[in-house]
C-alpha positions as CSV (number, residue, x, y, z in Angstrom):
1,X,35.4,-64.8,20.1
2,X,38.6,-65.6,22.0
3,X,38.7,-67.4,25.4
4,X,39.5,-63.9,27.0
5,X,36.4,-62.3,25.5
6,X,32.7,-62.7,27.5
7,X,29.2,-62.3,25.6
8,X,27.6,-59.2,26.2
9,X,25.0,-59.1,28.9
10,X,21.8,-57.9,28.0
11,X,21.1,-54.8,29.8
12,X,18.6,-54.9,32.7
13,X,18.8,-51.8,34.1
14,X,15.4,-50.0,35.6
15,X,15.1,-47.0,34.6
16,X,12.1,-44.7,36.6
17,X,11.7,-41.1,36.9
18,X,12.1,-40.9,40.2
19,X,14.7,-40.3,42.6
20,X,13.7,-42.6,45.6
21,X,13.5,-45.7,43.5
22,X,16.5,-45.0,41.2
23,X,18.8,-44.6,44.8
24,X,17.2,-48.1,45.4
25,X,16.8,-49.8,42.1
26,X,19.4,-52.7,41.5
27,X,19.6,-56.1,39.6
28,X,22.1,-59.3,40.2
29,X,25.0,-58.7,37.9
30,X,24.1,-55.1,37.1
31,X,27.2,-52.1,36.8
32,X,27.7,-50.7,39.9
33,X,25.4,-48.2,41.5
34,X,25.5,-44.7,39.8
35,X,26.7,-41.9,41.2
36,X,24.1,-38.9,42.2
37,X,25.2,-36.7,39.6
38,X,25.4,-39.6,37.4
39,X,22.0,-40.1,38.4
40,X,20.7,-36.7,37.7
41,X,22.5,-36.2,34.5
42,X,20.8,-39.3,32.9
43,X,17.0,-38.0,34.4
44,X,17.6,-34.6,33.1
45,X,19.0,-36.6,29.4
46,X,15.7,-38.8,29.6
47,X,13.9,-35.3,30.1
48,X,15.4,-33.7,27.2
49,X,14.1,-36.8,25.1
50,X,10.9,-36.7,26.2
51,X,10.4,-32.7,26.0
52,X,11.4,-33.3,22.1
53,X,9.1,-35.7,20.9
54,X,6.0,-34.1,22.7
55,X,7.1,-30.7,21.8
56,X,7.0,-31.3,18.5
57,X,3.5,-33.0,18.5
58,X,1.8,-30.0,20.4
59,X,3.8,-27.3,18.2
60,X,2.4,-29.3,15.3
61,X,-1.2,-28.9,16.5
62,X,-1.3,-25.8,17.8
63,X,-0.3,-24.2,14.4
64,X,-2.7,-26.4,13.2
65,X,-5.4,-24.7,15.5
66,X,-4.5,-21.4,14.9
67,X,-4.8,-21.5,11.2
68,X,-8.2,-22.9,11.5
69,X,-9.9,-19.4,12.8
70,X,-8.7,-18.0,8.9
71,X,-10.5,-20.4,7.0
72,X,-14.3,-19.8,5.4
73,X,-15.8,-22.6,7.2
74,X,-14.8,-20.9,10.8
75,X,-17.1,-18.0,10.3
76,X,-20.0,-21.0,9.9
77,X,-19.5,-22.5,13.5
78,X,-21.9,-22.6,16.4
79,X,-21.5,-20.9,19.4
80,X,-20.9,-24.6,21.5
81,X,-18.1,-25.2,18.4
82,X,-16.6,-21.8,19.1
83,X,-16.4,-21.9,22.4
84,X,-15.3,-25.7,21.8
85,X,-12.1,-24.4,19.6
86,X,-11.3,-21.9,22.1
87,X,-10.5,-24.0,24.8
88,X,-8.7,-26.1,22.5
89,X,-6.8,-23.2,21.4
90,X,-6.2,-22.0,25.4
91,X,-5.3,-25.9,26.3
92,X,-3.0,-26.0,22.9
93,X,-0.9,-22.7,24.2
94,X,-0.9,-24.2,27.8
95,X,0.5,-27.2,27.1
96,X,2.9,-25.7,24.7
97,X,4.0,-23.8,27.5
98,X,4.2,-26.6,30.1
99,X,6.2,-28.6,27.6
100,X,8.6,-25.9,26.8
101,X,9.3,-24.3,30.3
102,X,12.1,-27.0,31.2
103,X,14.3,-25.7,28.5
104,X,13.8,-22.1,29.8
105,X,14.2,-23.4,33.5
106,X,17.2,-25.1,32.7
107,X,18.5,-22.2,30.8
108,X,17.8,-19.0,33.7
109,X,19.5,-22.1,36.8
110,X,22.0,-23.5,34.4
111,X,25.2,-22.9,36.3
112,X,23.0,-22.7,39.9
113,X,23.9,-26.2,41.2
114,X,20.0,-26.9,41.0
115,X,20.1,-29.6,38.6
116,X,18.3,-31.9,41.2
117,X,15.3,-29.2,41.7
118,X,15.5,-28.4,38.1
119,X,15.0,-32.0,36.7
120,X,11.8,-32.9,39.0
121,X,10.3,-29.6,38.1
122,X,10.2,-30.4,34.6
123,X,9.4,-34.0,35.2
124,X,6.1,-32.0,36.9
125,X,6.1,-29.9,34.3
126,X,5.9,-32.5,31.7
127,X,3.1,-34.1,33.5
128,X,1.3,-31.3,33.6
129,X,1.8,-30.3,29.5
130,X,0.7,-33.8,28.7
131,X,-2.3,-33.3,30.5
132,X,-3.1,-30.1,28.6
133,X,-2.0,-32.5,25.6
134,X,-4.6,-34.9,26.1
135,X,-7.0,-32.2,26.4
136,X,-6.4,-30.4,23.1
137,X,-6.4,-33.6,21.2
138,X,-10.0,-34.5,22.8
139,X,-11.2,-31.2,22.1
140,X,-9.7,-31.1,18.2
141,X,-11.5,-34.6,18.1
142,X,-14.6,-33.1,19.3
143,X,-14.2,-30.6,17.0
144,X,-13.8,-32.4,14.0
145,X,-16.2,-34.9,15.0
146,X,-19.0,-32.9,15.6
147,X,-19.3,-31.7,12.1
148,X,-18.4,-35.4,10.2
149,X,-20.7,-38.0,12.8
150,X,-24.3,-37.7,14.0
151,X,-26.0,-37.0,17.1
152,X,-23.9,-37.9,20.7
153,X,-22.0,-40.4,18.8
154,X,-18.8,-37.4,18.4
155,X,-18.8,-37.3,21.9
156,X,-19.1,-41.0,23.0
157,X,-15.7,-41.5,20.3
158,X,-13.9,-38.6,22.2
159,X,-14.4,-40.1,25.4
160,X,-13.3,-43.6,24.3
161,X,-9.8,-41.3,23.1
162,X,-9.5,-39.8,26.1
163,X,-10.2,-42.9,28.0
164,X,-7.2,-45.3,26.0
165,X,-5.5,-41.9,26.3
166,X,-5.3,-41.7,30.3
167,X,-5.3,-45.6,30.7
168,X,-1.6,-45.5,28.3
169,X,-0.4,-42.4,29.7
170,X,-1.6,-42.5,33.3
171,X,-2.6,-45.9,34.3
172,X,-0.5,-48.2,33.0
173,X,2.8,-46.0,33.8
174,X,1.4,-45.6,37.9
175,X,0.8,-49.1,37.3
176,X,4.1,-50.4,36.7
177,X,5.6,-47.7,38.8
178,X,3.4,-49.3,41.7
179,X,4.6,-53.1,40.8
180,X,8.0,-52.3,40.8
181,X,7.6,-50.6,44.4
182,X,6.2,-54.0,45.6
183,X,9.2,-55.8,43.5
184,X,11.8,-53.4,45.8
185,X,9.8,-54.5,48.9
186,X,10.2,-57.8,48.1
187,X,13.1,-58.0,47.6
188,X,14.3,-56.2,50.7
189,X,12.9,-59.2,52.6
């Protein structure tokens, strides 16, 4: 390294998904501020990212789902295990929708100057499909565990799933999102 060249700073940016604390959000010896299209170019990015990875889990599932009703063993379920896998099937198809309805958004306002409206739709939408995510995978559980564990036990495991589930996805992100608001407060001061 020369004497003109500085080490790299690590990056400390805060990134948060929504508007009101990204207008706010700064460190010491950050970049400057960005700009509001800056802004809403690099929420709608961080959407895209995040609409890719779940899509592909729930697309995964679902066709998993639906190729269960073909095999032998289907015709051998319960009425409580049918009417289990349909609303896995109907919370499957849901949250495939939710999770794919910000590409089709984007794609019938592209060109609308609605990227701001567009962006915390699909962050809502995204919410929502992983909702109807969390669902399906308790009730696949459920299903699956019904016919491999005995008595209640199927049920106290699926609830133990779907309680780490909404304490990683819900909790701990309102959570943070909640500490950082104090932080911003604070710092105000």
């Amino acid at each position: 390294m020369t004497m003109t060249e500085q080490p790299a700073k690590p990056m400390e940016k805060q990134s948060t998904c929504c508007a009101r604390h990204d207008a706010h959000a700064s460190w010491p010896g950050d970049e400057p501020p960005e700009s509001a299209r800056e802004r809403v170019n690099r929420r709608w990015n961080e959407v895209l990212q995040e609409t890719r990875v779940t899509q592909t889990g729930v697309q995964i599932l679902f066709g998993f789902l639906l190729s269960v009703a073909f095999t032998p063993l289907f015709r051998e379920l319960e009425t409580l295990d049918r009417v289990i896998y349909v609303m896995t099937v109907v919370f499957g198809a849901s949250a495939t929708g939710s999770l794919i309805a910000p590409v089709s958004i984007h794609r019938f306002l592209s060109g609308q100057r609605m990227k701001d409206e567009v962006v915390e739709m699909a962050g809502r939408l995204m919410v929502c499909g992983m909702v109807l995510l969390a669902l399906t995978i308790g009730c696949t559980l459920l299903l699956i565990l019904r016919f491999v564990v005995p008595g209640v036990l199927a049920e106290v495991l699926v609830g133990g799933v779907m309680l780490w589930f909404a304490l990683c996805w819900y909790v701990l992100p309102l959570r943070l999102r909640r500490r950082a608001a104090r932080r911003a407060r604070r710092d105000r001061t």
